[in-house]
Backbone as XML, in Angstrom:
<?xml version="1.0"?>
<chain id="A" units="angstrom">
  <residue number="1" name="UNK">
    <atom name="N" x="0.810" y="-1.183" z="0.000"/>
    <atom name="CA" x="0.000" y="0.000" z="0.000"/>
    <atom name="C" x="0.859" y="1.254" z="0.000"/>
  </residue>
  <residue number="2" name="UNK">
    <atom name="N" x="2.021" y="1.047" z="0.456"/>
    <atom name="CA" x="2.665" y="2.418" z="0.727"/>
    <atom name="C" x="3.238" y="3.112" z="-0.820"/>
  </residue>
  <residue number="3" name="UNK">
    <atom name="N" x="3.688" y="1.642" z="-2.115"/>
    <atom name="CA" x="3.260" y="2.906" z="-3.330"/>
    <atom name="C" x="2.026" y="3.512" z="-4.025"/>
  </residue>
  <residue number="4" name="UNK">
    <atom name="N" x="1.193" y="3.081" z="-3.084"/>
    <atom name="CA" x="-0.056" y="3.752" z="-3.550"/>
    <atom name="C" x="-0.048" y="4.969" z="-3.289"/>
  </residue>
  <residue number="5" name="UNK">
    <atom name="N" x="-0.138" y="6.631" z="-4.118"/>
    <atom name="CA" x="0.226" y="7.602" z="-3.448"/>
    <atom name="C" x="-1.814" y="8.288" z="-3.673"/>
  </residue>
  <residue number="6" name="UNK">
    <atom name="N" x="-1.558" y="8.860" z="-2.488"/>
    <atom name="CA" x="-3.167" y="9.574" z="-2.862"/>
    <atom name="C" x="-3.213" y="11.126" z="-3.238"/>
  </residue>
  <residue number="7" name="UNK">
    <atom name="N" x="-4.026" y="11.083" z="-4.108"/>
    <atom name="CA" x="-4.181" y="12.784" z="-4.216"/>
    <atom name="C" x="-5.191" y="13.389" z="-3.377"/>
  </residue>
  <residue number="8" name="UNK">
    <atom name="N" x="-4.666" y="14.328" z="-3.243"/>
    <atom name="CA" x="-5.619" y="15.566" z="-2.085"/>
    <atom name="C" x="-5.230" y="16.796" z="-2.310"/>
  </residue>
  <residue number="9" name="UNK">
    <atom name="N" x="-5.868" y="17.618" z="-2.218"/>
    <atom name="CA" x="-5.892" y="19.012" z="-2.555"/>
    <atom name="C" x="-5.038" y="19.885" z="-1.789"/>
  </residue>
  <residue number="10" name="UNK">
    <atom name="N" x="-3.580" y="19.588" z="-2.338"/>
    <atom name="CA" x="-2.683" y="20.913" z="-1.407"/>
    <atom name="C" x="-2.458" y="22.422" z="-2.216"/>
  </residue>
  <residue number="11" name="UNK">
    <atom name="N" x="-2.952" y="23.121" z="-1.349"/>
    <atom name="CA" x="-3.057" y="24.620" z="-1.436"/>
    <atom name="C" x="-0.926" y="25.008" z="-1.642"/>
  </residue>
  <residue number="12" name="UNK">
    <atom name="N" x="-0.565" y="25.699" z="-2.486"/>
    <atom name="CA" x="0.387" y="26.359" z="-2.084"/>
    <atom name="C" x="0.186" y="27.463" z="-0.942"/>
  </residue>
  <residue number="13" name="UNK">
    <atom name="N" x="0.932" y="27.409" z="0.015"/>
    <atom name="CA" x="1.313" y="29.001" z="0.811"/>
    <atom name="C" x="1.195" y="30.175" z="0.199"/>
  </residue>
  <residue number="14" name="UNK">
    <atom name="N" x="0.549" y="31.135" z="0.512"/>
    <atom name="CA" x="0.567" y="32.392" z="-0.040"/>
    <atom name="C" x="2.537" y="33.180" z="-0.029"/>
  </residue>
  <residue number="15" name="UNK">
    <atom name="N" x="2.326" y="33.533" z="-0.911"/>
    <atom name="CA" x="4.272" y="34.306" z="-0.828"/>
    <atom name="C" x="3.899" y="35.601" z="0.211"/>
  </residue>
  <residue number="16" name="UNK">
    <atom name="N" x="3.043" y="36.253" z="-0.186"/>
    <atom name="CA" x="2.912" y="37.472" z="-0.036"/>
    <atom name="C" x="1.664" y="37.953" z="0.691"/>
  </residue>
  <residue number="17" name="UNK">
    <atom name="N" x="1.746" y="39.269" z="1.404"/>
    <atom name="CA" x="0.316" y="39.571" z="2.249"/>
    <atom name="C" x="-0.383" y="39.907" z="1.291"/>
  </residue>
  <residue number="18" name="UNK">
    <atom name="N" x="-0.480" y="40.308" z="-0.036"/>
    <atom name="CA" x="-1.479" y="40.636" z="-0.372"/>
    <atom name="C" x="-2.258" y="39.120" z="-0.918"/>
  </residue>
  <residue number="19" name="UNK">
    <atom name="N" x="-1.568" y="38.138" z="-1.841"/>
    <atom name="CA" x="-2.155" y="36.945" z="-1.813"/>
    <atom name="C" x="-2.960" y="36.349" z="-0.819"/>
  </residue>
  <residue number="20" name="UNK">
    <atom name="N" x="-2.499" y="36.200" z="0.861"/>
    <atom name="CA" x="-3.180" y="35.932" z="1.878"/>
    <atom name="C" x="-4.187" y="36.878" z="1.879"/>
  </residue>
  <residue number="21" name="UNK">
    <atom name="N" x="-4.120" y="37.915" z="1.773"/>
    <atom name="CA" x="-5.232" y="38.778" z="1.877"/>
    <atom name="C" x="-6.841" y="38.408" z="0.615"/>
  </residue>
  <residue number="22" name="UNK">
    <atom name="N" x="-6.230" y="38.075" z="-0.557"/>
    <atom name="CA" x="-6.843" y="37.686" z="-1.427"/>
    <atom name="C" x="-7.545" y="36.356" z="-0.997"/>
  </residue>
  <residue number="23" name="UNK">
    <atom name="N" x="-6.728" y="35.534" z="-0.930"/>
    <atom name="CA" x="-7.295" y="34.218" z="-0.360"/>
    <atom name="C" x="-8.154" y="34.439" z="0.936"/>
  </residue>
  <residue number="24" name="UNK">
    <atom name="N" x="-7.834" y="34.947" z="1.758"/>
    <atom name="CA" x="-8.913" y="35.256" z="2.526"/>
    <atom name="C" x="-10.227" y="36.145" z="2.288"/>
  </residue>
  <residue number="25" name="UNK">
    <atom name="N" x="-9.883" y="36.896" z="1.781"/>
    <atom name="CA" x="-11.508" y="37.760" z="1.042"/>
    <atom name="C" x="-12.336" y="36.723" z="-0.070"/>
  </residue>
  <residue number="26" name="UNK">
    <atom name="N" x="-12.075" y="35.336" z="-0.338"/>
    <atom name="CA" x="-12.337" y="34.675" z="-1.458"/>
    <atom name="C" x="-13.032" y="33.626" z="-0.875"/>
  </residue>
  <residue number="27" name="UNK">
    <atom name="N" x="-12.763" y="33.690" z="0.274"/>
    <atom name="CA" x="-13.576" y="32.762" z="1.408"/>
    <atom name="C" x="-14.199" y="33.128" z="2.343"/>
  </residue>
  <residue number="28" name="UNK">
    <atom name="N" x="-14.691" y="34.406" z="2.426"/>
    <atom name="CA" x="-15.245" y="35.489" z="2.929"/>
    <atom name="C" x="-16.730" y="35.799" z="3.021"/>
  </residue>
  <residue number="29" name="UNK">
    <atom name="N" x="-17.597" y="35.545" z="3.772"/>
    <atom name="CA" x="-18.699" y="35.977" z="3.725"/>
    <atom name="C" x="-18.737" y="37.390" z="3.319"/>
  </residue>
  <residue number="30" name="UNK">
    <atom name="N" x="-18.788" y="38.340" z="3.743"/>
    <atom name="CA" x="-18.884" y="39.234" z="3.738"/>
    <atom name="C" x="-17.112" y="39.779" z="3.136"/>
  </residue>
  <residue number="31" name="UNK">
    <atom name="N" x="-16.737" y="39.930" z="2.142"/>
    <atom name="CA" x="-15.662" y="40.442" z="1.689"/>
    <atom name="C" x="-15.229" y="41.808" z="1.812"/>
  </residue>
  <residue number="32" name="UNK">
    <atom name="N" x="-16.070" y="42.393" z="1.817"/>
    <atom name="CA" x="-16.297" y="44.076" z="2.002"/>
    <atom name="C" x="-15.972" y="44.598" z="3.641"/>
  </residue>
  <residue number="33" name="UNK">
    <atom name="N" x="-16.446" y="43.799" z="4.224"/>
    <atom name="CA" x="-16.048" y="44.157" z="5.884"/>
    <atom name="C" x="-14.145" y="43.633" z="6.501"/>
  </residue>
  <residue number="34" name="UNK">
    <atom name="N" x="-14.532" y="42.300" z="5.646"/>
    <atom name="CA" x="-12.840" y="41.886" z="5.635"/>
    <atom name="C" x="-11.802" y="42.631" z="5.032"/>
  </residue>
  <residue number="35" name="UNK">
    <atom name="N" x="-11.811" y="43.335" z="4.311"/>
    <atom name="CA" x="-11.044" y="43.848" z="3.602"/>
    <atom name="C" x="-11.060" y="45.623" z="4.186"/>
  </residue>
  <residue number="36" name="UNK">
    <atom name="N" x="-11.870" y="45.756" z="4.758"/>
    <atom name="CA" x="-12.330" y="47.620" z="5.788"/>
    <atom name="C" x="-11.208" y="47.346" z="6.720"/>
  </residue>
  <residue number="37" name="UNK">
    <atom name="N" x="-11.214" y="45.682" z="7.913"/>
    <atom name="CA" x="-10.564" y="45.067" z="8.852"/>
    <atom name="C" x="-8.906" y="45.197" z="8.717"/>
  </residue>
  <residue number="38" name="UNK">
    <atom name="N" x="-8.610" y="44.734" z="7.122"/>
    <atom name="CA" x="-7.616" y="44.982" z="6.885"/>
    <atom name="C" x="-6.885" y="46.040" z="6.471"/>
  </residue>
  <residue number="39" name="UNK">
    <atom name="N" x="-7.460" y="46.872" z="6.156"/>
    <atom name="CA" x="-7.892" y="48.036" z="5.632"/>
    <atom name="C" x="-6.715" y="48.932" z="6.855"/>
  </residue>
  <residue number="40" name="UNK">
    <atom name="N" x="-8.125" y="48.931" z="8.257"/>
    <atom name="CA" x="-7.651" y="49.979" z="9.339"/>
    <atom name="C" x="-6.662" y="48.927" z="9.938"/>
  </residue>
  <residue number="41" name="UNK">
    <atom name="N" x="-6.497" y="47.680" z="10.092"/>
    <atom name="CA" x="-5.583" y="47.175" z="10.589"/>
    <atom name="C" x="-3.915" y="47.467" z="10.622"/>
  </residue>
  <residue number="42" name="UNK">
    <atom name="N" x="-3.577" y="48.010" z="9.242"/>
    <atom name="CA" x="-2.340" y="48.640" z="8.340"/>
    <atom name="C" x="-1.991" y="50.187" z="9.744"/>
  </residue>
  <residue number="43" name="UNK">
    <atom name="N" x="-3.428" y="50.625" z="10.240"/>
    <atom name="CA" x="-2.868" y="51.774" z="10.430"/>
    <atom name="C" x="-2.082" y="51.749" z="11.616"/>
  </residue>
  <residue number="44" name="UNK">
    <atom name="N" x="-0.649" y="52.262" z="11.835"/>
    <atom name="CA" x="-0.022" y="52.580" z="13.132"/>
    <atom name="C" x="-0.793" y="52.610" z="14.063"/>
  </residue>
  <residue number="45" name="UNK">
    <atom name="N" x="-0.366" y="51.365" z="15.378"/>
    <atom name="CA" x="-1.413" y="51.197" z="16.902"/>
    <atom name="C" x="-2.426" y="51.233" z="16.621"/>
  </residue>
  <residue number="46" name="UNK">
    <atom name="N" x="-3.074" y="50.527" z="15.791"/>
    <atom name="CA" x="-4.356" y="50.352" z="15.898"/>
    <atom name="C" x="-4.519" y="48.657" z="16.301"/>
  </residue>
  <residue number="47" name="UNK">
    <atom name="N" x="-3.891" y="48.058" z="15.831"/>
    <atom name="CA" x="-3.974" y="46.630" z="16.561"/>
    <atom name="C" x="-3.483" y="46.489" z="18.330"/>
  </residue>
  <residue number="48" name="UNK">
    <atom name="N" x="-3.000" y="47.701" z="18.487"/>
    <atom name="CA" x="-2.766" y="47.657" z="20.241"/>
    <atom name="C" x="-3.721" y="48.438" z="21.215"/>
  </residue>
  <residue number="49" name="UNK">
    <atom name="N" x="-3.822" y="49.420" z="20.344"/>
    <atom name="CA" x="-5.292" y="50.034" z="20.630"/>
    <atom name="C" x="-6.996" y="48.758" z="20.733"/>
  </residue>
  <residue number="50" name="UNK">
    <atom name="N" x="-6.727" y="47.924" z="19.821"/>
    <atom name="CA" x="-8.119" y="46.720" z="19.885"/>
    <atom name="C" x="-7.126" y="46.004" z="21.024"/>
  </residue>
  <residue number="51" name="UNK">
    <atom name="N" x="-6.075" y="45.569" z="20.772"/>
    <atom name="CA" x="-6.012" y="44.434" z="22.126"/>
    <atom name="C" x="-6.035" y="44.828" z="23.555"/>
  </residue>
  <residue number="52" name="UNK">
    <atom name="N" x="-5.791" y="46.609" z="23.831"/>
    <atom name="CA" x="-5.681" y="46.555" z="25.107"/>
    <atom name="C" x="-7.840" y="46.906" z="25.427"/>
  </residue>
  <residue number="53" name="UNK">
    <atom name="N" x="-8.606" y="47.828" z="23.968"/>
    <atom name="CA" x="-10.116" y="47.366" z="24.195"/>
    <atom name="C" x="-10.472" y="46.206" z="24.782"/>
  </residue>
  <residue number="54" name="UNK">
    <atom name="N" x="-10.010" y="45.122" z="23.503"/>
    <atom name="CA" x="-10.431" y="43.915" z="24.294"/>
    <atom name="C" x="-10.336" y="43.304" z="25.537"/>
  </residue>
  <residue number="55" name="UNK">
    <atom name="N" x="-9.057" y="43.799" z="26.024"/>
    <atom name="CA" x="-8.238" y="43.258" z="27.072"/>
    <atom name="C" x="-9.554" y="44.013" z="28.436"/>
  </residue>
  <residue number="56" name="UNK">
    <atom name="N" x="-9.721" y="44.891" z="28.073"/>
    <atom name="CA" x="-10.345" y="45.890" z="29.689"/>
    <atom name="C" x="-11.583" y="44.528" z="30.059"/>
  </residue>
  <residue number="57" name="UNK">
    <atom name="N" x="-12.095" y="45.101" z="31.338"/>
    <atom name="CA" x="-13.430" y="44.583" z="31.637"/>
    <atom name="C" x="-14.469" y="44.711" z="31.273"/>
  </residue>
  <residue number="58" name="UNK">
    <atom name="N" x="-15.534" y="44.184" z="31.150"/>
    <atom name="CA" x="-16.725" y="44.731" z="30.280"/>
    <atom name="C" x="-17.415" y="45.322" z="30.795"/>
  </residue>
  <residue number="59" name="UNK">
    <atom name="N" x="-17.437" y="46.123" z="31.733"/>
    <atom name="CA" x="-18.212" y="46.796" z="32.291"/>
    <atom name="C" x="-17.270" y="48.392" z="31.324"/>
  </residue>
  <residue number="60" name="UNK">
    <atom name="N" x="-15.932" y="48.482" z="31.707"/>
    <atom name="CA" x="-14.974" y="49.495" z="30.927"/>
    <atom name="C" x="-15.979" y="49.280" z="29.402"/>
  </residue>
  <residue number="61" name="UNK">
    <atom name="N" x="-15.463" y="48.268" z="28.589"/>
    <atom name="CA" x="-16.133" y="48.767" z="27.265"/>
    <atom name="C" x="-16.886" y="49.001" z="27.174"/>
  </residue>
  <residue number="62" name="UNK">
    <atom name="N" x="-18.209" y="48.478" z="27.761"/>
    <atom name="CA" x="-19.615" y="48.830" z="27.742"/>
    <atom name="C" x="-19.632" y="50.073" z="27.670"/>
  </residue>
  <residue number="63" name="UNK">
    <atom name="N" x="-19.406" y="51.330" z="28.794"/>
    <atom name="CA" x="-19.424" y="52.701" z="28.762"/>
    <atom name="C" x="-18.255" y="53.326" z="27.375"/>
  </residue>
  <residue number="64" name="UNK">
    <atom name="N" x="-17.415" y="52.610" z="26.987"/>
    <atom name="CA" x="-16.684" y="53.471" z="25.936"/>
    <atom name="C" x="-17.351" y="52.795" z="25.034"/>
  </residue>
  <residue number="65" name="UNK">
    <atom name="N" x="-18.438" y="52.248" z="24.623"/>
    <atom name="CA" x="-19.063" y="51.894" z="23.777"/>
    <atom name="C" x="-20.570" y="52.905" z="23.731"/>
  </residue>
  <residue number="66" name="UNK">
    <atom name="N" x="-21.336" y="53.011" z="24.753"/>
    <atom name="CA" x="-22.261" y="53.859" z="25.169"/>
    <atom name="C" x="-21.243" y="55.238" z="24.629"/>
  </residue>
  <residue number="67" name="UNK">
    <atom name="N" x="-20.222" y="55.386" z="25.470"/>
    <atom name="CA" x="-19.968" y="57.148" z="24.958"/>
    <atom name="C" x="-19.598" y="57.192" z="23.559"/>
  </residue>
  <residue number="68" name="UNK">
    <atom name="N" x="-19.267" y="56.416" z="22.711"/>
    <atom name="CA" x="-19.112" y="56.369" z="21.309"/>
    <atom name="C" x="-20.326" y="56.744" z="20.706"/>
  </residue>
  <residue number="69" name="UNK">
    <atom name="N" x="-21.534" y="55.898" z="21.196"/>
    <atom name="CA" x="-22.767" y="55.696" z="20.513"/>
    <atom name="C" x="-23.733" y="57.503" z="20.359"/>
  </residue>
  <residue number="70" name="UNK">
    <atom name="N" x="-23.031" y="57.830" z="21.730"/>
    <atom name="CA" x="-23.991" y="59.221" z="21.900"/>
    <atom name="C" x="-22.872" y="59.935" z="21.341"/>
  </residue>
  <residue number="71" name="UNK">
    <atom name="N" x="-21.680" y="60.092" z="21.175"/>
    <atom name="CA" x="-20.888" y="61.222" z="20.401"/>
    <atom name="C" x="-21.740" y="61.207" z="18.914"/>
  </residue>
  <residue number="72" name="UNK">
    <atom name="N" x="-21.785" y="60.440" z="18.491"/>
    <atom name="CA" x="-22.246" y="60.137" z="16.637"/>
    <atom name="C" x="-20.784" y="60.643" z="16.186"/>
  </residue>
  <residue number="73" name="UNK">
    <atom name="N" x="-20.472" y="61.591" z="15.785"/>
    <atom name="CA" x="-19.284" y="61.913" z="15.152"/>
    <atom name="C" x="-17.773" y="61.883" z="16.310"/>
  </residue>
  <residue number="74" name="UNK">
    <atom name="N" x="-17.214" y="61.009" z="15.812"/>
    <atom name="CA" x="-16.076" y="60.410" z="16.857"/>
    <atom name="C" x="-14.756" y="61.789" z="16.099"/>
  </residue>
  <residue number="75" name="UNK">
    <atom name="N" x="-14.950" y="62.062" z="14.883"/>
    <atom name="CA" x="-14.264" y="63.063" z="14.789"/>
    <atom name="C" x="-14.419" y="64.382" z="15.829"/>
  </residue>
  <residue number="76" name="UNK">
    <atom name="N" x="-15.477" y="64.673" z="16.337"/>
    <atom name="CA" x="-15.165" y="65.986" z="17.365"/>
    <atom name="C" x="-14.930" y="65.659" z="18.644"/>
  </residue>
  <residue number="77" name="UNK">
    <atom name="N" x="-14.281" y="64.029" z="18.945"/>
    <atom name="CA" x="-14.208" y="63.966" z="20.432"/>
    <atom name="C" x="-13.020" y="64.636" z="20.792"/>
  </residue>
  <residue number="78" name="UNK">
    <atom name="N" x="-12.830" y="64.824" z="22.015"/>
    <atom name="CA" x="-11.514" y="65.551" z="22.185"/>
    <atom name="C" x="-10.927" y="64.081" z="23.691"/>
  </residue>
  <residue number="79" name="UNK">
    <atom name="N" x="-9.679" y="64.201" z="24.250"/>
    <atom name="CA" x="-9.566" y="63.504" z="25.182"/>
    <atom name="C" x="-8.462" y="64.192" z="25.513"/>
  </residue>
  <residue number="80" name="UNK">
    <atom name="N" x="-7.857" y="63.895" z="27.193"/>
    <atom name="CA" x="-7.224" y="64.562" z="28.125"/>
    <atom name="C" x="-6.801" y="63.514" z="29.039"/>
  </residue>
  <residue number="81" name="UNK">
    <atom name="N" x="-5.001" y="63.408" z="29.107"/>
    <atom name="CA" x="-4.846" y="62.560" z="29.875"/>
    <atom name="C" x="-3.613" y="63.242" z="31.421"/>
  </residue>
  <residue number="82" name="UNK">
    <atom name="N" x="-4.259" y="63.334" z="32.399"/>
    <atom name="CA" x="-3.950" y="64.013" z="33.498"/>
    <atom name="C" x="-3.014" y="63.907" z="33.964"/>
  </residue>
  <residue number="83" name="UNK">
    <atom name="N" x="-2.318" y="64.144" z="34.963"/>
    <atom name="CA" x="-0.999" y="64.101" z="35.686"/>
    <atom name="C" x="-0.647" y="62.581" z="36.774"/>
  </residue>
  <residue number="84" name="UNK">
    <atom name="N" x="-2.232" y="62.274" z="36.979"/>
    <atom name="CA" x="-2.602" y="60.893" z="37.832"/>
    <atom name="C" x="-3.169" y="59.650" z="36.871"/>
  </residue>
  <residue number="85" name="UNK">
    <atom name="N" x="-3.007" y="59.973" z="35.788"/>
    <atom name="CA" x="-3.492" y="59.131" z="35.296"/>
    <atom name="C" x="-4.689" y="58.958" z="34.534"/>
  </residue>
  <residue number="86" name="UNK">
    <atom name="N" x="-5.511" y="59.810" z="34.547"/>
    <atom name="CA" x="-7.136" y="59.844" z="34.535"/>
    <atom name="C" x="-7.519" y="60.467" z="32.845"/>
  </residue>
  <residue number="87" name="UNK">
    <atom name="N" x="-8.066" y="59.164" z="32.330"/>
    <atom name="CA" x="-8.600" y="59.862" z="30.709"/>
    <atom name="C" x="-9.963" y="60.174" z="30.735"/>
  </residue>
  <residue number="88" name="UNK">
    <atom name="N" x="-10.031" y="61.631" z="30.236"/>
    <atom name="CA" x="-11.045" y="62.255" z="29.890"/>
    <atom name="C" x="-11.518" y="62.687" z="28.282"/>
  </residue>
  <residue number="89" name="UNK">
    <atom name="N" x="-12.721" y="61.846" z="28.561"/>
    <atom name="CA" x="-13.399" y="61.883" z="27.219"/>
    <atom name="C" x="-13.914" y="62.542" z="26.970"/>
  </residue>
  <residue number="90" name="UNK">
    <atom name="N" x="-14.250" y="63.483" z="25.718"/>
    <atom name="CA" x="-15.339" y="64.550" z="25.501"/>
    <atom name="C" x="-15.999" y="65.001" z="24.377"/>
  </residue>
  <residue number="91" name="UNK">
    <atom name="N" x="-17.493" y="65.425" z="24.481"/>
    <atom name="CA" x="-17.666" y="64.789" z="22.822"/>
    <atom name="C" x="-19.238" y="66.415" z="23.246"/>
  </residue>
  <residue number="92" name="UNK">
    <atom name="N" x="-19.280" y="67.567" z="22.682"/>
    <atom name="CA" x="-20.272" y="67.837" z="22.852"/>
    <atom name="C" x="-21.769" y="67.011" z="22.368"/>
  </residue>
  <residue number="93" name="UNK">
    <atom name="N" x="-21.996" y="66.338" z="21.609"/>
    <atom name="CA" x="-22.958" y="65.573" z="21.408"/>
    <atom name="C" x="-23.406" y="65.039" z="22.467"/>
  </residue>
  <residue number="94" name="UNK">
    <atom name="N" x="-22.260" y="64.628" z="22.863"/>
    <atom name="CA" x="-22.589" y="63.073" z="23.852"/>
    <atom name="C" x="-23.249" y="64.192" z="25.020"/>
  </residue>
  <residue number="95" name="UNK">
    <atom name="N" x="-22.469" y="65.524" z="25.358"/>
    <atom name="CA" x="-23.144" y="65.751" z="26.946"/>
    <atom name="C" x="-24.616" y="66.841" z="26.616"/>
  </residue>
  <residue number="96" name="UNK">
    <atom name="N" x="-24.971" y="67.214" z="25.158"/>
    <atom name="CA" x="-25.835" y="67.157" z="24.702"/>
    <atom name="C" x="-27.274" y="66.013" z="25.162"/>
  </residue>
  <residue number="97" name="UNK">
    <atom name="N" x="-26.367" y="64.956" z="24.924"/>
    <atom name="CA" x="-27.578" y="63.734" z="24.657"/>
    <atom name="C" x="-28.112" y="63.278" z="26.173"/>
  </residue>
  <residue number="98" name="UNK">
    <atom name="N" x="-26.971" y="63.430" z="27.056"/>
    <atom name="CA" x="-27.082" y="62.953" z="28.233"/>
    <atom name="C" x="-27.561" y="64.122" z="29.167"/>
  </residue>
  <residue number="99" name="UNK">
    <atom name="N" x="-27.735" y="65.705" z="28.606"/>
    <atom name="CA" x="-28.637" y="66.549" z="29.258"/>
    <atom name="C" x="-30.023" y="66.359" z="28.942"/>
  </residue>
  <residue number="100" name="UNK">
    <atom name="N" x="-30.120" y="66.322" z="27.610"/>
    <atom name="CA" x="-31.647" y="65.755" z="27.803"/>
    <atom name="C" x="-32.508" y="64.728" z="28.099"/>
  </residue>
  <residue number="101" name="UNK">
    <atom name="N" x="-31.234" y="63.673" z="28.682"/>
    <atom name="CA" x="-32.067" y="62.402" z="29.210"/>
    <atom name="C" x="-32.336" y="63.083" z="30.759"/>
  </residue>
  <residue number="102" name="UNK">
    <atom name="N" x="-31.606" y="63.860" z="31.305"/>
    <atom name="CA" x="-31.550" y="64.268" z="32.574"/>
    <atom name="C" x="-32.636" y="65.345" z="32.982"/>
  </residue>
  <residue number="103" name="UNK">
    <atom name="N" x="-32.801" y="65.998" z="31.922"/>
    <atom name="CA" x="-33.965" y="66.491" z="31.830"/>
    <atom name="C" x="-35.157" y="65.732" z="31.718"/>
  </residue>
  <residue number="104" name="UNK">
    <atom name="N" x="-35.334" y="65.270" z="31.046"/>
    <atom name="CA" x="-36.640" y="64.514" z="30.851"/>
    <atom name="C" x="-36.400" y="62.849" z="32.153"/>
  </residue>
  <residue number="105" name="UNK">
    <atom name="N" x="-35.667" y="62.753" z="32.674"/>
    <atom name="CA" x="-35.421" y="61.918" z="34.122"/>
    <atom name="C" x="-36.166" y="62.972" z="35.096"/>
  </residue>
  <residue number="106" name="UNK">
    <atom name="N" x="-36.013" y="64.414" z="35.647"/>
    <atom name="CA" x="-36.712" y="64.882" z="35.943"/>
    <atom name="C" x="-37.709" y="65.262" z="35.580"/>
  </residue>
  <residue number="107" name="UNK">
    <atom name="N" x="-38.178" y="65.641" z="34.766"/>
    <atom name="CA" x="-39.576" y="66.281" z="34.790"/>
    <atom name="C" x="-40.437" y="65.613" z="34.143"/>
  </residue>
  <residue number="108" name="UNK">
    <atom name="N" x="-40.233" y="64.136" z="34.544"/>
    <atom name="CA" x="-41.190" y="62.957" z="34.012"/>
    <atom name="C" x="-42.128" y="62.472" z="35.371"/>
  </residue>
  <residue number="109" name="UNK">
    <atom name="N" x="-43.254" y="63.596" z="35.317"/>
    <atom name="CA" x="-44.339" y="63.419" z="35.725"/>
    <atom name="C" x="-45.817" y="62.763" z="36.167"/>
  </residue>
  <residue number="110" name="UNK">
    <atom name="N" x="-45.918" y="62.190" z="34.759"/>
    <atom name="CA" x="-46.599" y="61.752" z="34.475"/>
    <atom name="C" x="-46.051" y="60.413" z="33.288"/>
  </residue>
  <residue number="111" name="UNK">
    <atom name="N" x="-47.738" y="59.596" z="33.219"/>
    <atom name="CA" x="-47.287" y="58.671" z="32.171"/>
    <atom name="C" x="-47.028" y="59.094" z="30.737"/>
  </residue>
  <residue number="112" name="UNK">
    <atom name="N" x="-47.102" y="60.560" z="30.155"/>
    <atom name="CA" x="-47.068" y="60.266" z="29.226"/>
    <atom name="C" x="-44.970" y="61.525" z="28.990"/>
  </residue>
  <residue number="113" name="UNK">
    <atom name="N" x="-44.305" y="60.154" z="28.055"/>
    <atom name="CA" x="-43.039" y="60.337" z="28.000"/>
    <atom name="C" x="-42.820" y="61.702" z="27.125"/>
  </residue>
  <residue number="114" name="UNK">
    <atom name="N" x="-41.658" y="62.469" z="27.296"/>
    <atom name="CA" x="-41.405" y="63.737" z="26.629"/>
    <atom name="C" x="-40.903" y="63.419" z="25.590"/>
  </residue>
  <residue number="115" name="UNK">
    <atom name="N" x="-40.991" y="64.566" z="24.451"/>
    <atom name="CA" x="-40.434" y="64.536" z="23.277"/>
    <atom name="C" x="-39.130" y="65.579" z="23.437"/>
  </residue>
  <residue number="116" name="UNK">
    <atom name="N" x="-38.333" y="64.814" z="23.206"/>
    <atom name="CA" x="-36.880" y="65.451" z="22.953"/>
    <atom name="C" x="-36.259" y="65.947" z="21.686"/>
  </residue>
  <residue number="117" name="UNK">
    <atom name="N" x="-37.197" y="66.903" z="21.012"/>
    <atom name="CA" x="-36.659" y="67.316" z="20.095"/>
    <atom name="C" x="-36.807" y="68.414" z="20.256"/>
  </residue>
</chain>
């Protein structure tokens, strides 16, 4: 049996990242999101920036996920990092969004809910 040789489907190794990259978008559900992934992945600290995200507790992402959601435009956030340590996030939208929940937290009276526009 052992000169019996069998065929099976060996893939060459990709040479190059962009081949791997190809081969992977080709097996890709969604090709368009894989390729965005790889996309921002290229950019300086951005893969240390996701591992130390991932890395926090989820209670941490949860709220830098919430304050993302109410900024809408992540381009006007500003941030501040203190002498002790302490990062400050800031996004007028966001303290926009979170005055008028505070508003309408108070002066919710009755059953029928306020319009916030």
């Amino acid at each position: 049996m052992d000169h019996i040789r069998r065929r099976t489907a060996v893939r060459p190794k990709p040479k190059t990242a962009h081949e791997l990259l190809m081969r992977t978008l080709a097996g890709c559900d969604k090709p368009a999101e894989a390729l965005e992934i790889y996309y921002w992945s290229r950019e300086p600290g951005f893969l240390e920036i996701i591992r130390a995200i991932a890395m926090m507790p989820e209670a941490t992402r949860s709220v830098i996920e919430a304050f993302s959601a109410l900024a809408h435009d992540q381009a006007t956030v500003t941030a501040r990092l203190d002498s002790r340590g302490v990062l400050t996030l800031a996004s007028v939208q966001a303290a926009k969004t979170v005055a008028l929940a505070q508003y309408a937290a108070a002066n919710d009276t009755d059953d029928v809910p306020l319009r916030l526009n």
